[in-house]
C-alpha positions in Angstrom: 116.0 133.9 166.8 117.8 133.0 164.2 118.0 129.9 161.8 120.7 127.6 161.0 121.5 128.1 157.6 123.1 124.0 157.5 119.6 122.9 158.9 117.5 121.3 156.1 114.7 123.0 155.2 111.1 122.2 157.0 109.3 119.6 155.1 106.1 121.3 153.2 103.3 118.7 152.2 103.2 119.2 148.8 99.5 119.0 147.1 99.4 116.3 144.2 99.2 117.9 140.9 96.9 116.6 138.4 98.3 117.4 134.5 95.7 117.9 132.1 96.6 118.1 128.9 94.1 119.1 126.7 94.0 117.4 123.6 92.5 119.5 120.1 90.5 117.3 117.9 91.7 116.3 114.7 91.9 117.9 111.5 92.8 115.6 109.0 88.8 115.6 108.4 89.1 119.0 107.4 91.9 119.1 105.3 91.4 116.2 103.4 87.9 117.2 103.4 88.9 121.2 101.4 91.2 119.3 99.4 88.3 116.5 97.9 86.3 119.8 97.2 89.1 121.9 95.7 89.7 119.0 93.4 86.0 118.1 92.7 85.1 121.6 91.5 88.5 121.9 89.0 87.2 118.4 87.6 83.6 119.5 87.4 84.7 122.8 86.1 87.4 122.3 83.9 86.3 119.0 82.3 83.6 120.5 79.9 86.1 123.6 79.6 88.5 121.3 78.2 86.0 119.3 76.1 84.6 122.2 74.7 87.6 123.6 73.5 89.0 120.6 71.8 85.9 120.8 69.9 86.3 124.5 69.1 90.3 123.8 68.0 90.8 123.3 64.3 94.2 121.9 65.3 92.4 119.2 67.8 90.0 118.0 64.8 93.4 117.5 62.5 95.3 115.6 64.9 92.0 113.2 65.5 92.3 112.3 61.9 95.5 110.3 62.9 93.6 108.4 65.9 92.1 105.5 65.6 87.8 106.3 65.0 86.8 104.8 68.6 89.5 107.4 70.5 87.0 110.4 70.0 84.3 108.8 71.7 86.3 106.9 74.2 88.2 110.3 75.6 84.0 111.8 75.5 83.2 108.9 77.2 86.1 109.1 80.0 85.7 113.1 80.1 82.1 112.4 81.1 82.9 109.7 83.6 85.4 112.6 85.3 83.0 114.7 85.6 80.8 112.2 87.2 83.7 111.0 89.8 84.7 115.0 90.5 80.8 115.3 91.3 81.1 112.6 93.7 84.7 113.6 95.4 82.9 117.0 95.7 80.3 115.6 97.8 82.4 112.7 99.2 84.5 116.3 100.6 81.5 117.6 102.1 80.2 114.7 103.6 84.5 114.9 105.0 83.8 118.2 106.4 80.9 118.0 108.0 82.3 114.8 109.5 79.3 112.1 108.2 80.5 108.7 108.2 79.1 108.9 104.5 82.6 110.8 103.9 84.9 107.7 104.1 83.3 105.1 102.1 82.4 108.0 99.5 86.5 108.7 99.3 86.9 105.1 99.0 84.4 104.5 96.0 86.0 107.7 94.6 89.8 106.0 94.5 89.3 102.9 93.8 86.9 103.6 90.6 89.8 106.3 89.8 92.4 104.1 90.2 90.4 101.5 87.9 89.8 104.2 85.1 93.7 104.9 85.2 94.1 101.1 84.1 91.3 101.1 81.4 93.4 104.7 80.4 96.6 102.9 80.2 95.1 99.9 78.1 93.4 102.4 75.6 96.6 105.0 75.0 98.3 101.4 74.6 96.2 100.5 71.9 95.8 103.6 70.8 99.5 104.2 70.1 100.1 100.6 68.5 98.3 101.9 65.5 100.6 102.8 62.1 98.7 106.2 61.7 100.3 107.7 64.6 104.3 109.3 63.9 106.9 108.4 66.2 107.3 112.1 67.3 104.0 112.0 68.3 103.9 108.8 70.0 106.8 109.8 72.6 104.7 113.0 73.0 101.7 111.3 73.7 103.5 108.7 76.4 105.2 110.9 78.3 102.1 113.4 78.7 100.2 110.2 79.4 102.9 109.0 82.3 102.8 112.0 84.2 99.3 112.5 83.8 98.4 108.7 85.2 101.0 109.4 88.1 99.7 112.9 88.9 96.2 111.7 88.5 96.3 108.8 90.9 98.7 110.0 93.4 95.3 111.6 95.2 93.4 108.9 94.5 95.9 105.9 95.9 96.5 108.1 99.1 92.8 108.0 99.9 92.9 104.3 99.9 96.2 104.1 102.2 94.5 106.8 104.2 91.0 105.7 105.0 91.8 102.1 105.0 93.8 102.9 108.3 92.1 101.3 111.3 92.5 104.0 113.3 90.7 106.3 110.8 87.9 104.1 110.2 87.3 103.5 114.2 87.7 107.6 114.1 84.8 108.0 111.4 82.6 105.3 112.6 82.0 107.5 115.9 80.9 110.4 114.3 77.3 111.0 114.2 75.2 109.8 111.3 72.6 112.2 111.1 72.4 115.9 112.7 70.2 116.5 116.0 67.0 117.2 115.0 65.3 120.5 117.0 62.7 119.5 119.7 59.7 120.5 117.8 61.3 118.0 114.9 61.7 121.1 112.7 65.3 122.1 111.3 68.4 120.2 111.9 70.7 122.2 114.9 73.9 123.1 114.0 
């Protein structure tokens, strides 16, 4: 027997398909998280590399003759207060990465002191600048180093606040866990 070929075709009950898209966790936690530690360790490392150099630097010691006496312990003062900040973005990365609620406010505490310290910077090169000891040459020098280094400096620090100030990234962060599972026998944390 054979078929019409203008006859429609036999109807076929067609099984419902469910789509299941599987979604991958984020990673922002991650990245943001390597980047906080990358950063921490330079400023932990090369801070007191820096420091220690412009003490070694015959050159260094001349030019402070021309700044006013309370720059030399103000830039100390600051170098230290770096160094303090880089130790807490390096553990405000890791707290990121291991994905502890601690991580956010940590980032936060971390910019907005930052950002503050960029202020205080701009008021003491300000003042520092005004003074008559200082050439002109030098003064141009000194702002435009100082420019780029406030807008480099800060551009990490103001896109944590945009960043974590999101709601959707503080809802994120508020589920995570905040403490690890502890072993049945109340021993070592499971990983």
């Amino acid at each position: 027997m054979t078929q019409n070929p203008y006859a429609p075709p036999p109807v076929v009950p067609q099984a419902e398909y469910e789509y299941v898209v599987e979604q991958k966790p984020p990673v922002w936690h991650k990245v943001i998280g390597i980047i906080s530690i990358v950063f921490g360790s330079l400023g932990i490392v090369c801070t007191p590399i820096s420091l220690g150099a412009n003490a070694a630097n015959p050159t260094h010691k001349e030019a402070m003759k021309m700044f006013p006496d309370w720059w030399q312990s103000y830039t100390v003062f600051s170098s230290f207060l770096g160094i303090a900040f880089a130790i807490l973005l390096l553990v405000a990365g890791i707290s990121l990465l291991r994905r502890r609620p601690a991580g956010r406010p940590l980032h936060l505490i971390y910019a907005g002191v930052t950002i503050i310290m960029a202020v205080v910077g701009i008021v003491a090169m300000v003042s520092m600048i005004n003074t008559d000891s200082i050439p002109v040459e030098m003064r141009t020098v000194i702002i435009t180093s100082a420019v780029f280094g406030i807008l480099f400096g800060s551009a990490y620090p103001v896109f944590l606040l945009i960043w974590f100030l999101r709601p959707g990234i503080r809802n994120e962060v508020a589920s995570w866990p905040r403490t690890q599972a502890q072993s049945p026998a109340g021993g070592l944390p499971l990983q």
